[in-house]
C-alpha positions in Angstrom: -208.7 -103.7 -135.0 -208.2 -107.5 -134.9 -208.2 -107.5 -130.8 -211.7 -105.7 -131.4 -212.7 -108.1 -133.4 -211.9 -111.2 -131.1 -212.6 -109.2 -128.4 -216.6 -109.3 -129.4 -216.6 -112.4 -130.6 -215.3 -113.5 -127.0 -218.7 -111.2 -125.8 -220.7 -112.5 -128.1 -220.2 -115.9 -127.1 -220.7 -114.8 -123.4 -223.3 -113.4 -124.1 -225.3 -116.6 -126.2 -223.9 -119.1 -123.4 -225.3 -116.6 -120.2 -228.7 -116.7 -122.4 -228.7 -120.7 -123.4 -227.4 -121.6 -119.8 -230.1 -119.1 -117.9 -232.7 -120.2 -120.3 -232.3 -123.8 -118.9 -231.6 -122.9 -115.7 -235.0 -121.1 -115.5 -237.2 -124.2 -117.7 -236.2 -126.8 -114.6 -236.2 -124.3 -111.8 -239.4 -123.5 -112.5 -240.2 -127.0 -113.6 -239.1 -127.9 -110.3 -241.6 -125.4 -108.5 -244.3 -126.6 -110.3 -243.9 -130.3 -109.2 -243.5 -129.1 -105.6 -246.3 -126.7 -105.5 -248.8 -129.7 -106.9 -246.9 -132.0 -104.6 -248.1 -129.9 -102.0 -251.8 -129.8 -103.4 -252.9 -132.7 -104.7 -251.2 -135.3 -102.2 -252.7 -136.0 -98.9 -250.7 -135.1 -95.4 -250.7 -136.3 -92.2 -251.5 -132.9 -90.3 -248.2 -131.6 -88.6 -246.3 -133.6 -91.4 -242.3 -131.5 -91.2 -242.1 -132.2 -95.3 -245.7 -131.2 -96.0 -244.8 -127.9 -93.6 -241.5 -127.0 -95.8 -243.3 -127.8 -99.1 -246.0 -125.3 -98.2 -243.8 -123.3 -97.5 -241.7 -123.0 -100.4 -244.2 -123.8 -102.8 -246.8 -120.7 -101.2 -244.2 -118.3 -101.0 -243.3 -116.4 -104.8 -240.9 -113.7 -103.5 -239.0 -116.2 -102.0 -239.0 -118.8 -104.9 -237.9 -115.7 -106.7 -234.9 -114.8 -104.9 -233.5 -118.5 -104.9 -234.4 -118.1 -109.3 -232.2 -115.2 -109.0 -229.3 -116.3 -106.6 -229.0 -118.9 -109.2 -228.6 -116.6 -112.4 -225.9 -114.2 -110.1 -223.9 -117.4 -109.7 -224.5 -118.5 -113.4 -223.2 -115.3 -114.3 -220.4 -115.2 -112.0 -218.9 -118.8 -113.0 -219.4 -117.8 -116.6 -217.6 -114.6 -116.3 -214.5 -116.1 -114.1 -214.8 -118.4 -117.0 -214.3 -116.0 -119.2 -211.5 -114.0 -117.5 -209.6 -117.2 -116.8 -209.0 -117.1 -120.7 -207.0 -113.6 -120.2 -204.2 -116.0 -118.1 -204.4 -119.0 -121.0 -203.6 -116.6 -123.4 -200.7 -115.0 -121.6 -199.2 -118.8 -121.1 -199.5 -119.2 -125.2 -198.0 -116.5 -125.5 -195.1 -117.5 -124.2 -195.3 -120.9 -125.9 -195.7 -118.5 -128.9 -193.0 -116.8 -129.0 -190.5 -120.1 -128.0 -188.4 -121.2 -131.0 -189.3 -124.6 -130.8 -192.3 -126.9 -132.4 -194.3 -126.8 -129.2 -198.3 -125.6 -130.2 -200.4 -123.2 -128.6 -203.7 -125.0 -126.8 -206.1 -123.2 -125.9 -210.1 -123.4 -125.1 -212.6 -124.6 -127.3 -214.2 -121.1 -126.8 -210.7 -119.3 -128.6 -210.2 -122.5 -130.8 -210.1 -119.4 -134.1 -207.4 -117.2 -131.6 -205.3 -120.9 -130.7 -205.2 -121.0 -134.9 -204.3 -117.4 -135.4 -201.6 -117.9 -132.8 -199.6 -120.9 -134.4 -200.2 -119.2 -137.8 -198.0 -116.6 -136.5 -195.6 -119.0 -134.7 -195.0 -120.8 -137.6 -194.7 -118.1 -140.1 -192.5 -116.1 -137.8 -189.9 -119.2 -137.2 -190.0 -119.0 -140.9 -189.3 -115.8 -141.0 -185.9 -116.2 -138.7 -184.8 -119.1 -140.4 -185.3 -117.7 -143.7 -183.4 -114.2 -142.3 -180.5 -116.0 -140.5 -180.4 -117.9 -143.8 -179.7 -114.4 -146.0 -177.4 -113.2 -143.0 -175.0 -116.4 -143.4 -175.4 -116.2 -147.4 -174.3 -112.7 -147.0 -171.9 -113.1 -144.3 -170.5 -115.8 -147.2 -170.3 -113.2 -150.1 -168.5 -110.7 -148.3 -165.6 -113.2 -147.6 -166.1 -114.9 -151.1 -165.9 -110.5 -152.4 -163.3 -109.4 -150.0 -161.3 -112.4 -151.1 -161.8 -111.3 -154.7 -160.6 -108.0 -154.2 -157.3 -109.1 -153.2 -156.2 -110.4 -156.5 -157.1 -107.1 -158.8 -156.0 -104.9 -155.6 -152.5 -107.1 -155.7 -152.0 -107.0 -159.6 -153.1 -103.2 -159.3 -150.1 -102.7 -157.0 -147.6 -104.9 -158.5 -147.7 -103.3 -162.3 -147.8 -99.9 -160.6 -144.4 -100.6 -158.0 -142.8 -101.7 -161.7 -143.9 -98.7 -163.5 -142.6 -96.6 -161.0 -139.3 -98.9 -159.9 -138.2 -100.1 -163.4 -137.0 -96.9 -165.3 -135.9 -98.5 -168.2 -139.1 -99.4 -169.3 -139.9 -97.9 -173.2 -143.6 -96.4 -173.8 -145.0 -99.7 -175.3 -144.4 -101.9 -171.9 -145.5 -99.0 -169.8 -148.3 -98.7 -172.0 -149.5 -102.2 -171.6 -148.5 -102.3 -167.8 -151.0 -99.2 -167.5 -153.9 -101.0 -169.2 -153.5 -104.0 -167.2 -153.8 -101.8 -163.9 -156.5 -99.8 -165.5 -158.5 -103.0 -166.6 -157.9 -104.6 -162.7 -158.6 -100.9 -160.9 -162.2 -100.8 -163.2 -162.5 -104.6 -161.6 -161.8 -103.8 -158.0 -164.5 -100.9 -158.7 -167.1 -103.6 -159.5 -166.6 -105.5 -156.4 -167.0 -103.0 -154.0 -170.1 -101.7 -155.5 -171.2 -105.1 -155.1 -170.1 -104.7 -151.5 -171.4 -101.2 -151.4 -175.0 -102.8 -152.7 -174.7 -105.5 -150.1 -174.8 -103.2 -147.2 -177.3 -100.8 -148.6 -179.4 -103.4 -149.1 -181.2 -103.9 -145.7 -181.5 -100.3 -144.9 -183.7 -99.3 -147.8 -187.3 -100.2 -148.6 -188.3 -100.0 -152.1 -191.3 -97.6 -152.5 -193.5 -97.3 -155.7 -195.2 -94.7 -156.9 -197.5 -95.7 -160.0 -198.3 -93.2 -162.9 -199.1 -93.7 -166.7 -195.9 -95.0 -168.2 -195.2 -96.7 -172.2 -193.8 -100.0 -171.3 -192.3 -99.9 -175.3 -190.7 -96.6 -174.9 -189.1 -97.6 -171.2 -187.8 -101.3 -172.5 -186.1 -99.3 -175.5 -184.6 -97.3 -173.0 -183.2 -99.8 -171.0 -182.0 -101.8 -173.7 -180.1 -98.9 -175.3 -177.7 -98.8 -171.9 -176.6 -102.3 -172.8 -175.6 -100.9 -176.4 -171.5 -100.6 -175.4 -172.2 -104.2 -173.8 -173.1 -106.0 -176.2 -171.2 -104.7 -179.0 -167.9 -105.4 -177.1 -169.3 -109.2 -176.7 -170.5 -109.7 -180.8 -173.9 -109.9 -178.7 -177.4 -108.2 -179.6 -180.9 -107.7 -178.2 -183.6 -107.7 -180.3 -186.8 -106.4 -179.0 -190.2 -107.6 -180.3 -193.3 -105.4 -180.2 -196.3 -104.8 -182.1 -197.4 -101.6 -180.6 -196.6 -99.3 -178.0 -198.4 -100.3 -174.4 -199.3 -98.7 -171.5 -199.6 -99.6 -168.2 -199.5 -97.9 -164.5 -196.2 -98.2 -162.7 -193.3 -96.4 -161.3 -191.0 -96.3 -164.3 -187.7 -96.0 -162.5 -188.5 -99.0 -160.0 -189.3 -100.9 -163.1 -186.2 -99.9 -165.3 -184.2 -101.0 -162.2 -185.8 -104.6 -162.4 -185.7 -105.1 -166.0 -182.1 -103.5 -165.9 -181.5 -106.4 -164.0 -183.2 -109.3 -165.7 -181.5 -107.8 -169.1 -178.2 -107.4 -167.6 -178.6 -111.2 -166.1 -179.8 -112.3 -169.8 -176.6 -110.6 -170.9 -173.8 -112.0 -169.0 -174.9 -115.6 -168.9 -175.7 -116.0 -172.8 -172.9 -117.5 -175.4 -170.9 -115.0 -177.6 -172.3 -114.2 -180.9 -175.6 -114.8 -179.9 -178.8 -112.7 -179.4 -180.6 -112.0 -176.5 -184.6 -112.2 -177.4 -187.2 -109.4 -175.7 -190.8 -110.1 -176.9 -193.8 -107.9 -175.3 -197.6 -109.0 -175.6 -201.1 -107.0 -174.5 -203.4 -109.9 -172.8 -207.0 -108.7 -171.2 -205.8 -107.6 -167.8 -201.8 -107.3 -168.2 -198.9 -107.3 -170.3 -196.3 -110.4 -170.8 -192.7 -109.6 -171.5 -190.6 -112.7 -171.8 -186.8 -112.5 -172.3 -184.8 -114.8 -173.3 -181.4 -115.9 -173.9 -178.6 -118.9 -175.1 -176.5 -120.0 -172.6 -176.2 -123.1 -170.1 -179.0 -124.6 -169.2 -179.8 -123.5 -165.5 -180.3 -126.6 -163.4 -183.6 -127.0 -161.2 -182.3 -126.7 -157.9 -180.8 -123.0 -159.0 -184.1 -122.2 -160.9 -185.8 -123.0 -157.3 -183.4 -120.5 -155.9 -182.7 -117.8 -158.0 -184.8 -115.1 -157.0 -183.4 -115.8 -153.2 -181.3 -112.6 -151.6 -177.4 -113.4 -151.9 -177.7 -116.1 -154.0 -175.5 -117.2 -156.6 -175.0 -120.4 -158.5 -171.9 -122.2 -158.2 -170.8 -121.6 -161.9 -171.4 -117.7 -161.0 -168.5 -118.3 -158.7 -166.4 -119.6 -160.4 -166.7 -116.5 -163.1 -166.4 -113.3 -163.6 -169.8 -112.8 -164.5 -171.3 -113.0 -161.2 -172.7 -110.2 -158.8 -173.5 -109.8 -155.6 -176.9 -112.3 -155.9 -179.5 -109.3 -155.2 -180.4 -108.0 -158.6 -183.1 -110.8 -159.5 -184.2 -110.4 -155.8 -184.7 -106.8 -156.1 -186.7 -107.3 -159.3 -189.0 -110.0 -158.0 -189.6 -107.6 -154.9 -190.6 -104.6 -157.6 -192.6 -107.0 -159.7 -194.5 -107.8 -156.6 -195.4 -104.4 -155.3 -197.2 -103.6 -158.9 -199.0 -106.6 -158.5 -197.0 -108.9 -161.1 -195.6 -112.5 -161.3 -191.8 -113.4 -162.2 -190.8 -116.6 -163.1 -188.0 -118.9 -165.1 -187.3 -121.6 -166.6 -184.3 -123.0 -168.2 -184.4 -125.9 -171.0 -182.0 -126.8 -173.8 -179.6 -123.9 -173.0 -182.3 -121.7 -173.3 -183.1 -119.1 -170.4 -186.6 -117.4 -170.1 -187.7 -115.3 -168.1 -191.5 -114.3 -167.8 -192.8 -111.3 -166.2 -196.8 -110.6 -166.5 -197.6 -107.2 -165.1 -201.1 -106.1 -164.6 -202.3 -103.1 -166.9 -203.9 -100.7 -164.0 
């Protein structure tokens, strides 16, 4: 469709320059004729005079002044159309300076000045494009070292309690027990990392669809928040969700469970113990603002700028336990933007918030 389109703007101007040039051509050829024809009328000649002979005989004969008028719009036409065809090559050679990873710009024509645009839109946004993808391929090239790393030490303790339990036999039931508990605790670990590693190489072969239907926002969040129930009890923690009514809106209700699972579950593992993570919902005219919020270290700007980047992870994250593989505020932006919402954060005081306005229809 958009070759169409330049493709009769490209005739279009053809077409307006053949007419303009023509137009002229034909005022002074003409203009021309005139002055030779009263040349050859009103000025006296010596009898026999060679220039008075050719002006009579140009200026007397039509058909022929005719067919020099249209030899000269054939040509005009020709030049304008080589013209024209001679862009088909310049295009090809900015093509190739298109499609060059370097800063070099495409020039072209004044005639395809809108195409010489379009082209180093698309040269620049698709340089951005590869630095920004070879950017999430080191970042997860980095986490899966920084994960398989991690795996070594639960695998390793994993091993080491169980070559005791089943070396040592003079071990009573209480140091057994506790030996099994450790192992247990580190096996549920070394679960959670390669789920993360599991999610890391799903990632890049799915593409999240949506399919929108009447959902209640209320009823969903309640939902979601219940799974966090075991959670948050084992950390003295609690979420406390603010509503004054039930809302609707039109959405795909797991898509948006799976990004609020994430947001929540983000809010949970970075707040303080014994503290409560806040959930409030609003109805504005044309969406719905859920803000959630939670205690915990303040999040410092160039993270804030960064969070919601694939594979990233802040450098107290890796230093923790609490940290994941660096997709799940990714994939919630990405969901938020296929309904048509905004996500965004910001971190003061050692409070977190996290706003997310999603449009009612």
């Amino acid at each position: 469709m958009k070759s169409n389109k330049y493709a009769k703007r490209l005739t279009i101007k053809f077409v307006k320059k053949l007419i303009i040039i023509s137009l002229i051509y034909t005022i002074s050829f003409f203009a021309i004729y005139l002055f030779l024809y009263n040349l050859a009328q009103n000025v006296t000649w010596y009898p026999g005079d060679p220039l008075y002979v050719i002006l009579t005989s140009i200026a007397y004969n039509q058909s022929f002044m005719f067919f020099l008028w249209l030899i000269g719009i054939i040509i005009i036409f020709i030049i304008l159309l080589m013209k024209s065809l001679s862009y088909i090559d310049k295009i090809i050679d900015a093509s190739e300076i298109m499609v060059k990873n370097d800063a070099t710009k495409v020039r072209l024509p004044e005639d395809l000045k809108d195409i010489e645009e379009k082209m180093n839109k698309l040269k620049k946004e698709s340089q951005e494009n590869l630095k920004l993808a070879k950017e999430n391929e080191q970042k997860k090239n980095d986490l899966i070292v920084y994960l398989a790393h991690d795996i070594k030490t639960p695998l390793t303790s994993v091993i080491g309690y169980l070559s005791i339990l089943n070396d040592d036999k003079t071990l009573n039931t209480k140091q057994k027990k506790k030996y099994i508990d450790v192992a247990l605790n580190k096996s549920y670990k070394l679960e959670s990392l390669i789920n993360e590693l599991f999610e890391i190489s799903k990632y890049n072969s799915q593409t999240i669809k949506i399919n929108k239907s009447t959902i209640n926002l209320t009823m969903l969040l309640e939902q979601v928040i219940d799974e966090f129930y075991p959670t948050t009890k084992s950390q003295n923690k609690q979420i406390v969700f603010n509503y004054n009514q039930e809302i609707n809106i039109q959405g795909d209700s797991n898509q948006l469970a799976r990004a609020f699972n994430n947001i929540i579950k983000n809010a949970v593992n970075y707040s303080y113990p014994n503290t409560n993570i806040i959930i409030n919902i609003k109805e504005e005219i044309a969406s719905i603002i859920t803000t959630i919020i939670n205690e915990g270290d303040t999040i410092k700007e160039q993270d804030l700028a960064k969070i919601f980047d694939k594979f990233y992870r802040t450098d107290a994250s890796r230093n923790t336990k609490k940290g994941g593989s660096g997709l799940g505020l990714a994939i919630s932006k990405e969901i938020i933007n296929l309904h048509k919402g905004t996500i965004t954060v910001k971190s003061i005081r050692n409070k977190t918030e996290f706003i997310i306005s999603l449009p009612k229809d």
